[in-house]
Residue frames as a rotation matrix with the C-alpha (Angstrom) as fourth column:
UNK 1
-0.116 -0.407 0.906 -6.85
-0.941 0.337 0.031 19.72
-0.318 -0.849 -0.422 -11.19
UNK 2
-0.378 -0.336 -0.862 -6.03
-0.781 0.616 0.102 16.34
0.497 0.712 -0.496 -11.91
UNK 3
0.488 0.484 0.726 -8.30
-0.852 0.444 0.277 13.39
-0.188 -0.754 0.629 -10.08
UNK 4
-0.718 -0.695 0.032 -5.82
-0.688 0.716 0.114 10.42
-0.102 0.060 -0.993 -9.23
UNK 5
0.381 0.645 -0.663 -7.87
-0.846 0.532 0.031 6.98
0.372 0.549 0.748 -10.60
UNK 6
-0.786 -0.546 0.291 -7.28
-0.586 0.807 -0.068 3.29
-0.197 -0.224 -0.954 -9.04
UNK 7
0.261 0.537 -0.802 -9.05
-0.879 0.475 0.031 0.51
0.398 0.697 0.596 -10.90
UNK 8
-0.696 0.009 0.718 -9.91
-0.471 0.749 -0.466 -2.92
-0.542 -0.662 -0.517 -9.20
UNK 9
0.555 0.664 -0.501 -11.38
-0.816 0.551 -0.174 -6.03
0.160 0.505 0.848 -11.70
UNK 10
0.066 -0.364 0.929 -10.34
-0.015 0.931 0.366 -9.25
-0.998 -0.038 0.056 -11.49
UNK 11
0.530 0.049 0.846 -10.35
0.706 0.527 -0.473 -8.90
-0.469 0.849 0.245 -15.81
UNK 12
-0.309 -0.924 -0.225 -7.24
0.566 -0.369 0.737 -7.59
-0.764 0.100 0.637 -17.17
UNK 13
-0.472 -0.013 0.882 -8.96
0.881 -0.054 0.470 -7.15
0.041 0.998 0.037 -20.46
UNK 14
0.537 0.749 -0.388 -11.55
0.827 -0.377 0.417 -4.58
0.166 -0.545 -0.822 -18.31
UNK 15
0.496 -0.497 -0.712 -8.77
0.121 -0.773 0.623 -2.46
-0.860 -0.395 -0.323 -16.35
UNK 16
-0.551 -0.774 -0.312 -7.03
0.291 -0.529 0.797 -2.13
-0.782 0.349 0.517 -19.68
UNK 17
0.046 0.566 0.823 -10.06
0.701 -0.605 0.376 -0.39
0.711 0.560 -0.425 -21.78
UNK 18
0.824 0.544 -0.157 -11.10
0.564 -0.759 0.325 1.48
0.058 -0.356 -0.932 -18.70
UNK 19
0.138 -0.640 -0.756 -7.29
0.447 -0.641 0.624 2.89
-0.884 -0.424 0.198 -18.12
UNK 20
-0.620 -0.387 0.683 -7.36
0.758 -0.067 0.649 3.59
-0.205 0.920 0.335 -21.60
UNK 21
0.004 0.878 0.478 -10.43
0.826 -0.272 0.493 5.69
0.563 0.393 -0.727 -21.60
UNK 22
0.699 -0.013 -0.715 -9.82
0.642 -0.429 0.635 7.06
-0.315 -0.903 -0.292 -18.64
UNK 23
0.022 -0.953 -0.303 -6.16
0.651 -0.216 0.728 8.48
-0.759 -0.213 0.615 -19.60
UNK 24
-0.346 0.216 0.913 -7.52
0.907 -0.172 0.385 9.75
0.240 0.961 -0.137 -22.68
UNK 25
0.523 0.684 0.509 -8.72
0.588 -0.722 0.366 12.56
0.617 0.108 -0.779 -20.64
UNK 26
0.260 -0.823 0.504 -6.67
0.204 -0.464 -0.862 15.15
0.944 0.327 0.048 -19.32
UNK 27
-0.122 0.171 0.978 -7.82
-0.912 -0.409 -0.042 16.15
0.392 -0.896 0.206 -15.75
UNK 28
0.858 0.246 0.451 -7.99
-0.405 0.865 0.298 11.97
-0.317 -0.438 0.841 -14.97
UNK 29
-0.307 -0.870 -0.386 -4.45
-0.825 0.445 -0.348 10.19
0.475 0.212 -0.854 -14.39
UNK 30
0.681 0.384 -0.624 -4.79
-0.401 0.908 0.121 6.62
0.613 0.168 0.772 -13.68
UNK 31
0.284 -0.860 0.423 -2.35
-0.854 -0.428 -0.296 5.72
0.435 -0.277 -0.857 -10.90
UNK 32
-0.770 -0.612 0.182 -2.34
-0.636 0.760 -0.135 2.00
-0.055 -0.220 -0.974 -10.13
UNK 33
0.030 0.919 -0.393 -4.67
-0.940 0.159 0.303 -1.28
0.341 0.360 0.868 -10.58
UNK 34
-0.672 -0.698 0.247 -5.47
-0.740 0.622 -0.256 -4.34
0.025 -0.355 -0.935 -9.03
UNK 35
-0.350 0.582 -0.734 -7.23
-0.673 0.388 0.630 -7.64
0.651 0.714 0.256 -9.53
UNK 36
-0.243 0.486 -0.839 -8.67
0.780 0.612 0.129 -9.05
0.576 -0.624 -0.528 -6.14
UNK 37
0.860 0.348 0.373 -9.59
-0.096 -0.608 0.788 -7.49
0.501 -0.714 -0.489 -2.66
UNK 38
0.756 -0.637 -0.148 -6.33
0.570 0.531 0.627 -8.65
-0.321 -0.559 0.765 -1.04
UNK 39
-0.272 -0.638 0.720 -4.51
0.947 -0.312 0.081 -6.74
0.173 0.704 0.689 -3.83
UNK 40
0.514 0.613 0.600 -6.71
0.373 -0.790 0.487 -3.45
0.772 -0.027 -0.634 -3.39
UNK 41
0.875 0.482 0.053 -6.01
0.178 -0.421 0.889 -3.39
0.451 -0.768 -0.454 0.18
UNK 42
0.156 -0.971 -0.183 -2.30
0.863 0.044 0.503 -3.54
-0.480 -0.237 0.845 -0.27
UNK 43
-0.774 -0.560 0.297 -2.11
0.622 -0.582 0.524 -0.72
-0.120 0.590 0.798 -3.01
UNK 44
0.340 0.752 0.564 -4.88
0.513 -0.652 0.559 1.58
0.788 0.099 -0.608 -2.71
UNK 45
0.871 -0.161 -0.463 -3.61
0.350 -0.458 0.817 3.00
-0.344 -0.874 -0.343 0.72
UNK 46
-0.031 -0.967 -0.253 -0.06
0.517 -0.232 0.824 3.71
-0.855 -0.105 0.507 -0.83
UNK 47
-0.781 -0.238 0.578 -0.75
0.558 -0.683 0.472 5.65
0.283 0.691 0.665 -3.55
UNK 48
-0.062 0.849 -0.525 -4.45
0.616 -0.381 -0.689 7.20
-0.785 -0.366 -0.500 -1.86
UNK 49
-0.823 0.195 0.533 -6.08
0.420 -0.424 0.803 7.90
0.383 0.884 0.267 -5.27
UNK 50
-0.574 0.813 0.094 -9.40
-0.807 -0.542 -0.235 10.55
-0.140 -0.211 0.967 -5.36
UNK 51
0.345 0.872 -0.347 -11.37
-0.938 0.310 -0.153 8.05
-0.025 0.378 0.925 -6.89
UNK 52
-0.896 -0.341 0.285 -11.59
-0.210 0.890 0.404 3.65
-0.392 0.302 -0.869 -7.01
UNK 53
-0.034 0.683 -0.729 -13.30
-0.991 0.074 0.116 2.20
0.133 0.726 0.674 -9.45
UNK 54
-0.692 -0.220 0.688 -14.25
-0.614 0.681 -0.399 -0.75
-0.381 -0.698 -0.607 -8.26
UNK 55
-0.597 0.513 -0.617 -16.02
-0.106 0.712 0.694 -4.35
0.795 0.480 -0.371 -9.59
UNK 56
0.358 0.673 0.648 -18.72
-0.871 -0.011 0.492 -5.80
0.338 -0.740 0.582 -7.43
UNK 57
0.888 -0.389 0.246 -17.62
0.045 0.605 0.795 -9.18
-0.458 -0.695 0.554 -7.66
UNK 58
0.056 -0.961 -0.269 -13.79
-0.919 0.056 -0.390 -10.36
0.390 0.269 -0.881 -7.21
UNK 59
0.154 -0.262 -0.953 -12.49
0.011 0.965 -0.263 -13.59
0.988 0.030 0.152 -6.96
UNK 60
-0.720 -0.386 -0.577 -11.73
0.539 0.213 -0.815 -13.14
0.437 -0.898 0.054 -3.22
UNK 61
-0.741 0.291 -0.605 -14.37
0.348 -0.604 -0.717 -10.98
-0.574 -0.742 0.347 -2.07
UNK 62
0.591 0.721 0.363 -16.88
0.807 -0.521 -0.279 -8.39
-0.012 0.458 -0.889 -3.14
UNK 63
-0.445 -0.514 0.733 -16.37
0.580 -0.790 -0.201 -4.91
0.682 0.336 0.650 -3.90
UNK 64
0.562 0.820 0.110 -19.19
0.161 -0.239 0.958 -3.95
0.811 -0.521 -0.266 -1.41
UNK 65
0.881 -0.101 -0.462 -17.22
0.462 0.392 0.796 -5.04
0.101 -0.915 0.392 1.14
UNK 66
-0.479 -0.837 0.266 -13.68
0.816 -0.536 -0.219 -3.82
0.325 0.112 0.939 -0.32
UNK 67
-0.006 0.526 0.850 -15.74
0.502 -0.734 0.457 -0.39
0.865 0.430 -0.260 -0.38
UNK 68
0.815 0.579 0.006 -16.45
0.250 -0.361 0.898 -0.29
0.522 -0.731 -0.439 2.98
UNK 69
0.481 -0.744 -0.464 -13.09
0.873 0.354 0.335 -1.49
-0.085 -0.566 0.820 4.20
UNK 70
-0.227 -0.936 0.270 -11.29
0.973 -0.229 0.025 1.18
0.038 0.268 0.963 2.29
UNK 71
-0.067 0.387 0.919 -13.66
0.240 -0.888 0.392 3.88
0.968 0.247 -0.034 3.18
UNK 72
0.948 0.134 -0.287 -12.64
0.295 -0.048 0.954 3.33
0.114 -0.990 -0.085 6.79
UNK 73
0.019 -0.966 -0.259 -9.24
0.893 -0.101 0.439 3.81
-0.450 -0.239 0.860 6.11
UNK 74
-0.749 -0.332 0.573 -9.26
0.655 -0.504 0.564 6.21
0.102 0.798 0.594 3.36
UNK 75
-0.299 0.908 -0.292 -12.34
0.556 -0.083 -0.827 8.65
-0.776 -0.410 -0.480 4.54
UNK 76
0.198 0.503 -0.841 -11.95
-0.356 -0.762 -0.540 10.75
-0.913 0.407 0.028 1.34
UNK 77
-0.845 -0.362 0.394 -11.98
0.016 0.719 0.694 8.32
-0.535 0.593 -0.602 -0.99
UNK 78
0.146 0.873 -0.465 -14.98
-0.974 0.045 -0.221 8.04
-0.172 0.485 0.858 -3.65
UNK 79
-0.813 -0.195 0.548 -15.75
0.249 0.735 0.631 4.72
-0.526 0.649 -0.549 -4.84
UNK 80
-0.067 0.615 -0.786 -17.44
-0.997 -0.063 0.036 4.35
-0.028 0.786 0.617 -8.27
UNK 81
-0.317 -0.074 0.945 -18.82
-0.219 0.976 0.003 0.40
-0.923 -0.206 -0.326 -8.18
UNK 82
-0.311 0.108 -0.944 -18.56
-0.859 -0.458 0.231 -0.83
-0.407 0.882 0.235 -11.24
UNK 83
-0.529 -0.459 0.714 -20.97
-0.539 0.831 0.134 -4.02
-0.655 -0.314 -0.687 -12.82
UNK 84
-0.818 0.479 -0.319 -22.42
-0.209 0.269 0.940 -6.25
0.536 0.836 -0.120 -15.35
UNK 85
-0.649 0.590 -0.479 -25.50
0.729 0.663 -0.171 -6.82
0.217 -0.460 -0.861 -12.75
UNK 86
-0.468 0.649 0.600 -28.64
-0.539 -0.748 0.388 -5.26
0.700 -0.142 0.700 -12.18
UNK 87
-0.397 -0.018 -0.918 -28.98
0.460 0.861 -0.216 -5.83
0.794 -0.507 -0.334 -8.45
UNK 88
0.220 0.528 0.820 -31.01
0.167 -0.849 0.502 -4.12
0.961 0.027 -0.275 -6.05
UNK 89
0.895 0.403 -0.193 -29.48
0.004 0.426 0.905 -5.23
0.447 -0.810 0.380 -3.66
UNK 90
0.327 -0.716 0.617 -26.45
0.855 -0.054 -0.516 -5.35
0.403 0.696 0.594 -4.43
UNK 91
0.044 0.047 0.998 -27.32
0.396 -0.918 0.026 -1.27
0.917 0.394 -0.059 -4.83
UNK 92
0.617 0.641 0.456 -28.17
0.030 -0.598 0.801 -0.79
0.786 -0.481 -0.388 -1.84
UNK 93
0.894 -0.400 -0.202 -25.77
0.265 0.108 0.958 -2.18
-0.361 -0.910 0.203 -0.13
UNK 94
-0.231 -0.816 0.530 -23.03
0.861 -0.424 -0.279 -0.28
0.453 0.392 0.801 -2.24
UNK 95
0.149 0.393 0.907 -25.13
-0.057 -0.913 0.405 3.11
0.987 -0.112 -0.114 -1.20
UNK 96
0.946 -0.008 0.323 -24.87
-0.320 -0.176 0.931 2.40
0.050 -0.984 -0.169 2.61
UNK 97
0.517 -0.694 -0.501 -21.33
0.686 -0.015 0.728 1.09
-0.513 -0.720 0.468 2.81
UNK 98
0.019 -0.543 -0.839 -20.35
0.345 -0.785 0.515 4.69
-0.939 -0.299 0.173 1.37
UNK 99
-0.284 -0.214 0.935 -20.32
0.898 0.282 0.337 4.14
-0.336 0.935 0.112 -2.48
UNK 100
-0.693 0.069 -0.718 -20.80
-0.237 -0.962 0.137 7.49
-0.681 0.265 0.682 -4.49
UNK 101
0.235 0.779 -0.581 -22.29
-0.946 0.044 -0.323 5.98
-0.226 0.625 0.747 -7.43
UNK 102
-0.325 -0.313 0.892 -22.81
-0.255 0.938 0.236 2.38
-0.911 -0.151 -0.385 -9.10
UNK 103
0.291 0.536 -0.793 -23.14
-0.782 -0.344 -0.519 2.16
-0.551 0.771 0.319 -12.59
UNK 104
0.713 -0.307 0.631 -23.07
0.521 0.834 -0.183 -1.07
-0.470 0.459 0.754 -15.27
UNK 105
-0.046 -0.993 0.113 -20.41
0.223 0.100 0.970 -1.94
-0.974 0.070 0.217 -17.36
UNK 106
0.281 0.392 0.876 -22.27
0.952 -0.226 -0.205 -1.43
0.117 0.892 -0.437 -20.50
UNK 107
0.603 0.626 -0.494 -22.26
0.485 -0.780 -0.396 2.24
-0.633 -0.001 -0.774 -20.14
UNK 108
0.912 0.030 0.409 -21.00
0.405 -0.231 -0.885 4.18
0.068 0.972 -0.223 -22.34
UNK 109
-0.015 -0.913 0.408 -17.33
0.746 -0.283 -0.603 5.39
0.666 0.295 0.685 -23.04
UNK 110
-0.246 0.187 0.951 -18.01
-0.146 -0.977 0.154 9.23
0.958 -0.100 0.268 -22.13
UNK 111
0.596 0.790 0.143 -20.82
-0.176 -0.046 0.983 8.28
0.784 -0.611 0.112 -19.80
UNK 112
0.771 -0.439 -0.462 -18.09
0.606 0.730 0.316 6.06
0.198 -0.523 0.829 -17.47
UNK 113
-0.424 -0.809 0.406 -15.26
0.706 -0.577 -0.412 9.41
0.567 0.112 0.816 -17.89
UNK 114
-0.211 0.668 0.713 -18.20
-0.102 -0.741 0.664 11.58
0.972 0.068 0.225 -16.83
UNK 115
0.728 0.592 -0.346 -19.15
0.018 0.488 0.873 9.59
0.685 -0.642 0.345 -14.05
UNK 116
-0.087 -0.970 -0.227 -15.32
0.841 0.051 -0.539 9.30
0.535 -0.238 0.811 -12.73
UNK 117
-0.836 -0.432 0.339 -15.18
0.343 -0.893 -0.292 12.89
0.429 -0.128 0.894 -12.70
UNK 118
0.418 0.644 0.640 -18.82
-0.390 -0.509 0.767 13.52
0.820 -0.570 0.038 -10.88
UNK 119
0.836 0.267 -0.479 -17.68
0.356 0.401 0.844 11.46
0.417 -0.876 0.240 -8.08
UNK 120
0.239 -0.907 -0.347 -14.43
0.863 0.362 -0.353 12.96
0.446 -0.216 0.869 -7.97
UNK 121
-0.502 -0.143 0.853 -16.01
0.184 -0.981 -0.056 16.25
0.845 0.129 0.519 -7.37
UNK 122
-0.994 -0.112 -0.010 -17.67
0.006 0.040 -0.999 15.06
0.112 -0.993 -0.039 -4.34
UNK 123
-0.079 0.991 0.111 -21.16
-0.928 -0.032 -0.372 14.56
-0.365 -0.132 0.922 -5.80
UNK 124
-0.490 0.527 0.695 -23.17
-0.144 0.737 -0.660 11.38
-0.859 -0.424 -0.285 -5.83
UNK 125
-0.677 0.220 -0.703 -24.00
-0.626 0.330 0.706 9.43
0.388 0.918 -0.086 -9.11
UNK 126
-0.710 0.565 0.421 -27.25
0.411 0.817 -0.404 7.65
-0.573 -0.114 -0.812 -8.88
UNK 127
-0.880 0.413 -0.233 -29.59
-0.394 -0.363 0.844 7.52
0.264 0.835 0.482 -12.07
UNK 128
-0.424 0.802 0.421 -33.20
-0.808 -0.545 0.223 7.58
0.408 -0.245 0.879 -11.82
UNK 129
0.235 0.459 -0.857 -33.38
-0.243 0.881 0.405 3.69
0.941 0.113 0.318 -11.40
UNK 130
-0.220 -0.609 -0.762 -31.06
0.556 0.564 -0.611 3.26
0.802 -0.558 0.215 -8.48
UNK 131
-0.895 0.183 0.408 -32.35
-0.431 -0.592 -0.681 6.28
0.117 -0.785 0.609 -6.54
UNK 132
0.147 0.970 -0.195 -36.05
-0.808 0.231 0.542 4.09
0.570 0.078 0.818 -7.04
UNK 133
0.290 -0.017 -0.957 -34.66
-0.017 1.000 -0.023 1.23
0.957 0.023 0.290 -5.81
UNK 134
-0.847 -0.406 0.344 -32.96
0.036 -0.689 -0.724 3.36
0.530 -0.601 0.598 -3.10
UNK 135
-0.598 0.608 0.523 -36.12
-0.712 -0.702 0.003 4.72
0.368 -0.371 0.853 -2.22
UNK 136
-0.153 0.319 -0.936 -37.88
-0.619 0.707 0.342 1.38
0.770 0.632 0.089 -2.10
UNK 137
-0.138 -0.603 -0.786 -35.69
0.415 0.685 -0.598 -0.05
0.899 -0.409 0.156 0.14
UNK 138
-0.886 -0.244 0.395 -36.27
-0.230 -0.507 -0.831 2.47
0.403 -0.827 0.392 2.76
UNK 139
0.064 0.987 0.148 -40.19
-0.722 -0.057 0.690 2.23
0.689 -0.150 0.709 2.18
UNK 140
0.145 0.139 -0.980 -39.75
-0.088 0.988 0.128 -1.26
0.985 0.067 0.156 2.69
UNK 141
-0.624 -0.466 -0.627 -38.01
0.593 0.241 -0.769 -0.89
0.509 -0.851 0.126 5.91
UNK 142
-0.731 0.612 0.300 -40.04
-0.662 -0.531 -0.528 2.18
-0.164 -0.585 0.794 7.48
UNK 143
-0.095 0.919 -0.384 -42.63
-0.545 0.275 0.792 -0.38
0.833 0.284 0.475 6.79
UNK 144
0.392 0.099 -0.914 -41.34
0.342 0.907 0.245 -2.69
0.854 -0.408 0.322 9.47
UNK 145
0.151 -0.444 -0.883 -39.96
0.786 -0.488 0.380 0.49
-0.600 -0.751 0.275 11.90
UNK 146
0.948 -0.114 0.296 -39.54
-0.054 -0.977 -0.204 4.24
0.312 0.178 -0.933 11.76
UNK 147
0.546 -0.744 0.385 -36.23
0.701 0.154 -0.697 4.63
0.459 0.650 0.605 11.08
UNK 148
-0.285 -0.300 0.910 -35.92
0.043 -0.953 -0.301 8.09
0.957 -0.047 0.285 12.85
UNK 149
0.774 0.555 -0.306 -37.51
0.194 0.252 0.948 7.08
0.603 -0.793 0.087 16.03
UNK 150
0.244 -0.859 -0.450 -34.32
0.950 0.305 -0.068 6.60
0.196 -0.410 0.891 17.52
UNK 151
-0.529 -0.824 0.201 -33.40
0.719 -0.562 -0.410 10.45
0.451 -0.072 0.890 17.03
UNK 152
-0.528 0.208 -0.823 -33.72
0.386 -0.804 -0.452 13.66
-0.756 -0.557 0.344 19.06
UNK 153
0.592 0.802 0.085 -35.45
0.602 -0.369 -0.708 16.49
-0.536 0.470 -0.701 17.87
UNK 154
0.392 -0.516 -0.762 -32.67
-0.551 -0.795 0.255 18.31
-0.737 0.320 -0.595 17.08
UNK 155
-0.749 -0.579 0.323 -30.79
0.127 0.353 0.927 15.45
-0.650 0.735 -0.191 14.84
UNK 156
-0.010 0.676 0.737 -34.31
0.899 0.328 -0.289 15.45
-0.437 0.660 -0.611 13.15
UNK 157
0.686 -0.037 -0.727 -34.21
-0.177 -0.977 -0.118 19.11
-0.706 0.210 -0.677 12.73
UNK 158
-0.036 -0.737 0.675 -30.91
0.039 0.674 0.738 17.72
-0.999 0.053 0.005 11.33
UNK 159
-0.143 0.445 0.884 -32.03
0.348 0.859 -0.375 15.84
-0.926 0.254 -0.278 9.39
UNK 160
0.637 0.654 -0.407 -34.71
0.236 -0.669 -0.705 17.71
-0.734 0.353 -0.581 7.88
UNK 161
0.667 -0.488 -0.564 -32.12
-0.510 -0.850 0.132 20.62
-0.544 0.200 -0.815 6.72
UNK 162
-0.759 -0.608 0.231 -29.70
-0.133 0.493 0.860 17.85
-0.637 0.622 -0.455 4.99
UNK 163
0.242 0.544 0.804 -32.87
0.762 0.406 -0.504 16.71
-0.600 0.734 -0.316 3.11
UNK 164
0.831 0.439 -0.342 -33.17
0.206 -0.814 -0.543 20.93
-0.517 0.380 -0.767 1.90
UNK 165
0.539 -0.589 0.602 -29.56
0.392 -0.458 -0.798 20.82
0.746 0.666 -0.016 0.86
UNK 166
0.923 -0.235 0.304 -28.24
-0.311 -0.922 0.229 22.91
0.227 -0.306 -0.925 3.65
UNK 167
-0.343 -0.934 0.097 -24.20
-0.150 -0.047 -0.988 23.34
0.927 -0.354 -0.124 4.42
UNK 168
0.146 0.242 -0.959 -23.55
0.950 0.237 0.204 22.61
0.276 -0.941 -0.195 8.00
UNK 169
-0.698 -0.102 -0.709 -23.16
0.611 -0.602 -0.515 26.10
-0.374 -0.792 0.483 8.48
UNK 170
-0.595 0.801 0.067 -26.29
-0.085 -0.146 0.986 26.64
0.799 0.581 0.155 6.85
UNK 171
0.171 0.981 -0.086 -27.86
0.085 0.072 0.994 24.94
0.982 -0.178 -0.071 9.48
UNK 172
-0.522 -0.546 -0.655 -25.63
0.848 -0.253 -0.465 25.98
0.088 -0.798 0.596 12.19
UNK 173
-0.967 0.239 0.090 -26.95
-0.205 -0.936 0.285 29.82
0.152 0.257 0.954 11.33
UNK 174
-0.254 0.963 0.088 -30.85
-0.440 -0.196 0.876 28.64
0.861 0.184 0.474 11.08
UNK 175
0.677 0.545 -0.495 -30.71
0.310 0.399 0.863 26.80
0.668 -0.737 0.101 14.44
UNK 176
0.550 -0.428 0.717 -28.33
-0.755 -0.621 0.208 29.21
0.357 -0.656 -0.665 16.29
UNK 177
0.947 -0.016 0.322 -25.90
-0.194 0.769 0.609 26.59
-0.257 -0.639 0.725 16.63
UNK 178
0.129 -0.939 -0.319 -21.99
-0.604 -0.330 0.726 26.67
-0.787 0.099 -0.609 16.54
UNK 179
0.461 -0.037 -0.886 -20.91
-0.822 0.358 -0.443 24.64
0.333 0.933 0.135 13.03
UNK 180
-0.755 -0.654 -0.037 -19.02
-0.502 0.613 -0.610 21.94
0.422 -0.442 -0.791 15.35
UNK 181
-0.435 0.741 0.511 -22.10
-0.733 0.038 -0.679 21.51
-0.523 -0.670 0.526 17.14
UNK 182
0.574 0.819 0.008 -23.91
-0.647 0.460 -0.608 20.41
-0.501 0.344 0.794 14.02
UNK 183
0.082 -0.459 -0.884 -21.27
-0.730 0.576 -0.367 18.47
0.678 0.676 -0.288 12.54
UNK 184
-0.964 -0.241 0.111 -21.81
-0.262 0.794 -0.549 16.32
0.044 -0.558 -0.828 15.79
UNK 185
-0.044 0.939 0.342 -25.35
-0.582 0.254 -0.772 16.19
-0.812 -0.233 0.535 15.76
UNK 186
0.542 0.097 -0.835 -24.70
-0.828 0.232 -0.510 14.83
0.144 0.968 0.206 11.89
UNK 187
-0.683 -0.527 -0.505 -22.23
-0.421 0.850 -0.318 12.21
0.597 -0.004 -0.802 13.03
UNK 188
-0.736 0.365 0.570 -24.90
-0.362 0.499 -0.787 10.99
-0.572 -0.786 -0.236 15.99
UNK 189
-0.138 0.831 0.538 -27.34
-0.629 0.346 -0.696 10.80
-0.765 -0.435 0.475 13.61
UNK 190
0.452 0.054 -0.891 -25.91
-0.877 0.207 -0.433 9.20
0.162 0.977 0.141 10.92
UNK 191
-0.899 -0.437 -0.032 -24.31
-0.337 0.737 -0.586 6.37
0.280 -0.516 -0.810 13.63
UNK 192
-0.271 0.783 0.560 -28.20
-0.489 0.389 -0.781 5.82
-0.829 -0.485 0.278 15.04
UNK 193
0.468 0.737 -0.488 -29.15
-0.727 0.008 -0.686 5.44
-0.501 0.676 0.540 10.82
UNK 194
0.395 -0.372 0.840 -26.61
0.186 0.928 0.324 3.06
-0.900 0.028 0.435 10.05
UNK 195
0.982 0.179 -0.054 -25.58
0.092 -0.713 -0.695 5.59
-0.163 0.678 -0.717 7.55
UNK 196
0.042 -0.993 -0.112 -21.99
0.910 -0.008 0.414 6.44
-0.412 -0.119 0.903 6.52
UNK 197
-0.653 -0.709 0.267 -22.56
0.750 -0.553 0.363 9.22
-0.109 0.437 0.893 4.26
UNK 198
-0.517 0.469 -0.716 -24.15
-0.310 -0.882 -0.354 12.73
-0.797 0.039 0.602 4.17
UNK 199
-0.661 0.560 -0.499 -25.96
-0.743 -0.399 0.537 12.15
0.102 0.726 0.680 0.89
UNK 200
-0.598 0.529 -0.601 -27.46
0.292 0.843 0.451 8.79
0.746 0.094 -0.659 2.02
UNK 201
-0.607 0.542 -0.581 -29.16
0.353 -0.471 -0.808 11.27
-0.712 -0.696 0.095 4.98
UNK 202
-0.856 0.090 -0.508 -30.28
-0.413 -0.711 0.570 13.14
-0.310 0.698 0.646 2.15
UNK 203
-0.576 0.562 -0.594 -31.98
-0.318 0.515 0.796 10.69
0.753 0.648 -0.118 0.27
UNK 204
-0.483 0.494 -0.723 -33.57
0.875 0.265 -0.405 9.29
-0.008 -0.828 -0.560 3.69
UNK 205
-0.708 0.202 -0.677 -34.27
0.228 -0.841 -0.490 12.71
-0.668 -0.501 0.550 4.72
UNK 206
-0.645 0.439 -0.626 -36.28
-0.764 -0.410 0.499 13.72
-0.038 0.799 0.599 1.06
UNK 207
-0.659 0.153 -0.737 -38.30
-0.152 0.932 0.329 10.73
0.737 0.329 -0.591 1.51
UNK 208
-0.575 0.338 -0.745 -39.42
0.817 0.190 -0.544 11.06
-0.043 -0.922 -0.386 4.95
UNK 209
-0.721 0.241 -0.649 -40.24
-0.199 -0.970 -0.139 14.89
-0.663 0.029 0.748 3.94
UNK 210
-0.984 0.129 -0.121 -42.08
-0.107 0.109 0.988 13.90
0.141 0.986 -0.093 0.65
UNK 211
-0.312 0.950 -0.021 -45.96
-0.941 -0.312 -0.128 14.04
-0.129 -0.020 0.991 0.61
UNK 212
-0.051 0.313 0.949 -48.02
0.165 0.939 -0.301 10.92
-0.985 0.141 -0.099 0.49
UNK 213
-0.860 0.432 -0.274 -48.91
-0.335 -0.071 0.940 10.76
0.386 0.899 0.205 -3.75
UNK 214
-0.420 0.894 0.155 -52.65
-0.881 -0.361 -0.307 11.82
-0.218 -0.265 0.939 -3.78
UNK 215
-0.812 0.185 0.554 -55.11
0.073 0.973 -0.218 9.10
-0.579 -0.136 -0.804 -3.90
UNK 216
-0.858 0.463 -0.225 -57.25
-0.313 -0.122 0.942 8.04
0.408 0.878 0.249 -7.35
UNK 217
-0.352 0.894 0.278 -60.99
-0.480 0.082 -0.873 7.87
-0.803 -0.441 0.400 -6.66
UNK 218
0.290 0.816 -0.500 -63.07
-0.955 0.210 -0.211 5.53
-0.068 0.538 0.840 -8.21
């Protein structure tokens, strides 16, 4: 199966290596490109590619922001954010407004084809730094509020079960509950977390679940 590709830099010289790399591979077709947020939001909806590859910054905007925009219209859309910066911030706020993965521009040839094609398969690209920084960020906050307060017991139950991996009808089956059921209990409680996407429950969820790390004596 072929994953359609749309490519958003403000540097011509950029969108014509990556379509070049990109096309080089058989199961990735490159299907249109554009160099602002204004531009994106005209031609990304008419051709609805699997995957945008997207800059952070653009001369009119952010990509952060493009991200979000076009993951309201477009709900099965991946974005891959793509930058010379090492921002934690940045990260994070690619990871909550939906982003799949976010990876520099350095990376490698392959590494950047590879990546395309994890997000186009519906899994989440975050290497060992960005899930730290990820993880951080939450600490940081549950420092200043429990996050989860807000939910029932059942979204926490929820919850929980996204941390383990489970399918919603995984956890439909382990809490006798209809698979509609839990796919609302997953939208309530990913609207209370300010969340957009199942795997950012995950990561929340595997965190909250995680043991304290044991304490050194002496």
């Amino acid at each position: 199966m072929v994953s359609r590709v749309f490519l958003v830099d403000d540097h011509e010289v950029v969108r014509v290596g990556i379509r070049e790399l990109l096309s080089a591979s058989e199961d990735l077709e490159v299907v249109g490109e554009a160099s602002s947020v204004t531009e994106a939001l005209t031609r990304i909806p008419a051709v609805a590619p699997d995957v945008a590859v997207l800059d952070v910054r653009l001369p009119d905007g952010n990509g952060i922001e493009l991200c979000r925009e076009l993951m309201s219209r477009l709900p099965d859309l991946k974005c891959l954010m793509l930058t010379s910066f090492t921002d934690d911030e940045a990260l994070f706020d690619a990871i909550m407004a939906g982003a799949a993965g976010f990876v520099l521009k350095r990376i490698v040839g392959s590494d950047l084809t590879n990546a395309v094609k994890t997000v186009a398969a519906g899994q989440s690209l975050l290497d060992a730094r960005s899930t730290a920084a990820l993880l951080n960020r939450i600490r940081r906050e549950r420092e200043q509020g429990d996050p989860v307060r807000s939910l029932t017991e059942q979204e926490r139950t929820v919850l929980d079960l996204i941390g383990e991996g489970l399918t919603n009808r995984q956890i439909a089956d382990k809490m006798f509950l209809a698979e509609k059921t839990v796919k609302n209990y997953v939208s309530h409680l990913l609207a209370k977390l300010g969340l957009e996407r199942r795997t950012q429950a995950a990561v929340l969820a595997s965190k909250l679940t995680a043991p304290p790390a044991p304490r050194e004596d002496g």
